[in-house]
N, C-alpha and C positions, 0 to 999 in steps of 0.2 A: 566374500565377494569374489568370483571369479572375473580374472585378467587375462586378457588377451592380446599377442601379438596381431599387428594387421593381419599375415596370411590366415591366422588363425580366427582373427574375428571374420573376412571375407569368409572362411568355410562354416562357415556357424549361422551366419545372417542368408548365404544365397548371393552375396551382394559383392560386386570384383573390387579388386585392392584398387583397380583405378578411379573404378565409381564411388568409393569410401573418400579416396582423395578425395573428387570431384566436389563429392558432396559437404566435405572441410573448407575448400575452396571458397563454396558460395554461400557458407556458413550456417548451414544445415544441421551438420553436425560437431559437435565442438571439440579443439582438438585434444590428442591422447595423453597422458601423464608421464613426462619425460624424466627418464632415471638413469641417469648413463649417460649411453647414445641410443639408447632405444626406447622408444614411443609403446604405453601400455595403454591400453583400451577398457572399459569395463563393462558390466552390463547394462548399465545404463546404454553407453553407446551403440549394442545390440539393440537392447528394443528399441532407442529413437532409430533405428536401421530401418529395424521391420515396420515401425512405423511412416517411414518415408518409403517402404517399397511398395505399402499399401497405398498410399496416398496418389503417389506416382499409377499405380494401376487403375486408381478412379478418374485419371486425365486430371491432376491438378500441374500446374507448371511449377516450375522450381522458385517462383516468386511468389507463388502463394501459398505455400509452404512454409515457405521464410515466414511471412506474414503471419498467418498459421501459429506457427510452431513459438514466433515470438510473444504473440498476443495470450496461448495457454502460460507461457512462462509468466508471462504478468498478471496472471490471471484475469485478465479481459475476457469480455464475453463478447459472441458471436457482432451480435448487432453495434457494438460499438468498433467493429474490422469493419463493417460493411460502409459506415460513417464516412468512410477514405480519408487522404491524410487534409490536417486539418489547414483554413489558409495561417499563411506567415503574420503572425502579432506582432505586435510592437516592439519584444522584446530580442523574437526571432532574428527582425531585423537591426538589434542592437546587438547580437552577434555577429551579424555578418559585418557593422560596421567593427565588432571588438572591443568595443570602448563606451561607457555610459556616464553623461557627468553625474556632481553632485546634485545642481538644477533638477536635471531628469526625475532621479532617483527622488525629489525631496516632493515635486510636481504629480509622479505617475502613483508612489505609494506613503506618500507622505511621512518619507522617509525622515529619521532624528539620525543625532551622532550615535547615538545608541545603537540603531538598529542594524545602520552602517557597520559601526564595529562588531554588532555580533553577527550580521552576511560576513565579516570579512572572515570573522573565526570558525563559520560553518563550512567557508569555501563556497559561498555562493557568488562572494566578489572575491575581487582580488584586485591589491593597486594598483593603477601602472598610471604611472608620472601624477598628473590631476586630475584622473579618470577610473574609472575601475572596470576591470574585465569581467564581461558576464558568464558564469561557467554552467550554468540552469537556467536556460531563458524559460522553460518551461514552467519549473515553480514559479520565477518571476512573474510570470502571465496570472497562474492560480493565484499570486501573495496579491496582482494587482485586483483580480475577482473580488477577493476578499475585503479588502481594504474599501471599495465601491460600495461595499455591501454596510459597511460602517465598524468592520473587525479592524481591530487595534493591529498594528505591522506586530509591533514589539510581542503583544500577548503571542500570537505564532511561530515570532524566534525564540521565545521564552518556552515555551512546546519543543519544537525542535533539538533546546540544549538538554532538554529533562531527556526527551527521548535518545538522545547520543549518548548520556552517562549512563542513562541504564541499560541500553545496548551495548556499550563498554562492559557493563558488568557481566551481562549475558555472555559475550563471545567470551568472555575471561573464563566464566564458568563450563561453558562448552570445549574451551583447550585444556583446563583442568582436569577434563576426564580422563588425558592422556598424561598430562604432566606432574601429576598425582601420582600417578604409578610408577613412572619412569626416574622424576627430574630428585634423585635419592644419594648419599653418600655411594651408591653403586654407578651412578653413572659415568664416571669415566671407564670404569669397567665394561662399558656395552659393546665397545669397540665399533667395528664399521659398519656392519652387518642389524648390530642392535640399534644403533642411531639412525638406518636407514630405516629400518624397520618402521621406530618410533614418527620421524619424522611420515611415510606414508599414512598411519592412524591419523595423524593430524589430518593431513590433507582427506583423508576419510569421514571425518566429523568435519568438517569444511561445509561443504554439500549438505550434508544432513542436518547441522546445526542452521543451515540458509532456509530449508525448508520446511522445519520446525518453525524459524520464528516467525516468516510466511503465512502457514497454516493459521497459525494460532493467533496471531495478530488479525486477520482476514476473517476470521471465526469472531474477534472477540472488536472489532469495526462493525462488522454487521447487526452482531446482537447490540451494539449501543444503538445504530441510527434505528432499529428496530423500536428500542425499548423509549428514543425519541419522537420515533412518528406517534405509536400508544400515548406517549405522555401527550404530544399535542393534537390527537384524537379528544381526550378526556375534555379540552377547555370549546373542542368544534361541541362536542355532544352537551354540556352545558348550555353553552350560550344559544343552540338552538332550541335545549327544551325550557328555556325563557323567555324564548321568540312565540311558540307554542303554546304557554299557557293561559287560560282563558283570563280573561280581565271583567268584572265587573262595570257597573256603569260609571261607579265612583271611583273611577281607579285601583281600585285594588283586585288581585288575583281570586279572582271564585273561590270560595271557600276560608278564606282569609281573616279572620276579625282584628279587631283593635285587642292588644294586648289587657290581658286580666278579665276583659268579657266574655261571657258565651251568649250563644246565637238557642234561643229560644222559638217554638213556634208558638205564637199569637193570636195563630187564626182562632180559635173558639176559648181562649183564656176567658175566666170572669172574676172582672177584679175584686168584687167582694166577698167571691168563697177561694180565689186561689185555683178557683177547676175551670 
């Protein structure tokens, strides 16, 4: 992966070492990988360049860009930027005041000691004095959705801690790719040069290991609500084609007999030859 110093990224992109500022500044582009005293750039930071000097060339302003740029990171799609931002909930406002009691908490999501304890272990609270600090009003708003809807609080923090341990394992495995090769009876031998070295692969799988589990989580989210709408397809297309089927006079479904009997035709039988 090529690295660049500012001047060197300015002459690469088109773009001046003050407008690269500028554009750091109002958080456009993110800033460089400090090693030293000197700031390194990569290619990533070229093409989000060239990408901002196109944007900029179709008349977008430096706020919707921002916007923009943040919504692809989260992989939002277009019509939910257009949405604009959403009003202040409940919880928003339990931010700004800081502080949510136990009351609230046990009122809005039918909160237990339990669940309590594991926000606190998630970091979604945190104690302060008889209150707790909200650090995600935003989940808090989704965990209240949910809970309305008749989902248990706890089965979702119990979610949550599955999905941290194995994401613990994940990242463990993703810094193993370097620490595997490196972390050996030879490492104190690396001296400064190899340690620096090591340490930037780390910081290289950083990013990459972010946008793997991204991907592939986002892939593998969709194919389940997919393979959940299909499943509750199957019970709409049932119960409609029993809406649908004809009914006799006698209640029962056209073509239908009582069990062990069969449906004979009548009309010119004679009972005493059988024809």
């Amino acid at each position: 992966m090529a690295e660049y110093r500012i001047n060197d990224l300015a002459e690469a992109s088109g773009v001046s070492v003050r407008n690269i500022r500028v554009y750091q500044d109002r958080g456009l582009l993110p800033p460089p990988t400090i090693r030293g005293r000197a700031g390194w750039y990569s290619d990533q930071h070229l093409v989000r360049l060239n990408l901002i000097s196109r944007m900029l060339e179709r008349g977008y302003t430096f706020a919707t860009i921002s916007e923009l740029l943040h919504a692809a990171h989260h992989g939002m799609r277009v019509e939910q930027v257009l949405r604009g931002s959403p009003k202040g909930g409940r919880f928003r406002n339990f931010k700004r005041a800081a502080t949510i009691t136990i009351a609230e908490l046990k009122k809005t999501l039918n909160a237990t000691d339990r669940s309590i304890a594991l926000s606190q272990k998630l970091g979604l609270l945190v104690k302060d004095g008889t209150h707790y600090a909200i650090k995600n009003p935003e989940l808090l708003e989704g965990a209240e959705v949910l809970v309305k809807a008749g989902v248990d609080l706890e089965l979702l923090l119990d979610r949550w801690v599955r999905v941290q341990e194995d994401l613990e394992d994940v990242a463990k495995s993703f810094v193993g790719i370097i620490t595997d090769k490196y972390f050996d009876e030879n490492l104190p031998d690396l001296g400064e040069k190899g340690v620096s070295k090591m340490a930037d692969l780390i910081q290289t799988v950083r990013p990459m290991a972010h946008d793997i589990v991204e991907t592939t989580f986002r892939k593998a989210l969709d194919e389940q609500i997919s393979k959940a709408i299909g499943e509750a397809a199957t019970y709409f297309d049932a119960a409609r084609d029993d809406e649908t089927m004809p009914v006799e006079s006698g209640g029962r479904p056209a073509g239908q007999t009582d069990a062990g009997n069969e449906t004979t035709d009548v009309g010119t039988l004679n009972t005493d030859t059988g024809r």
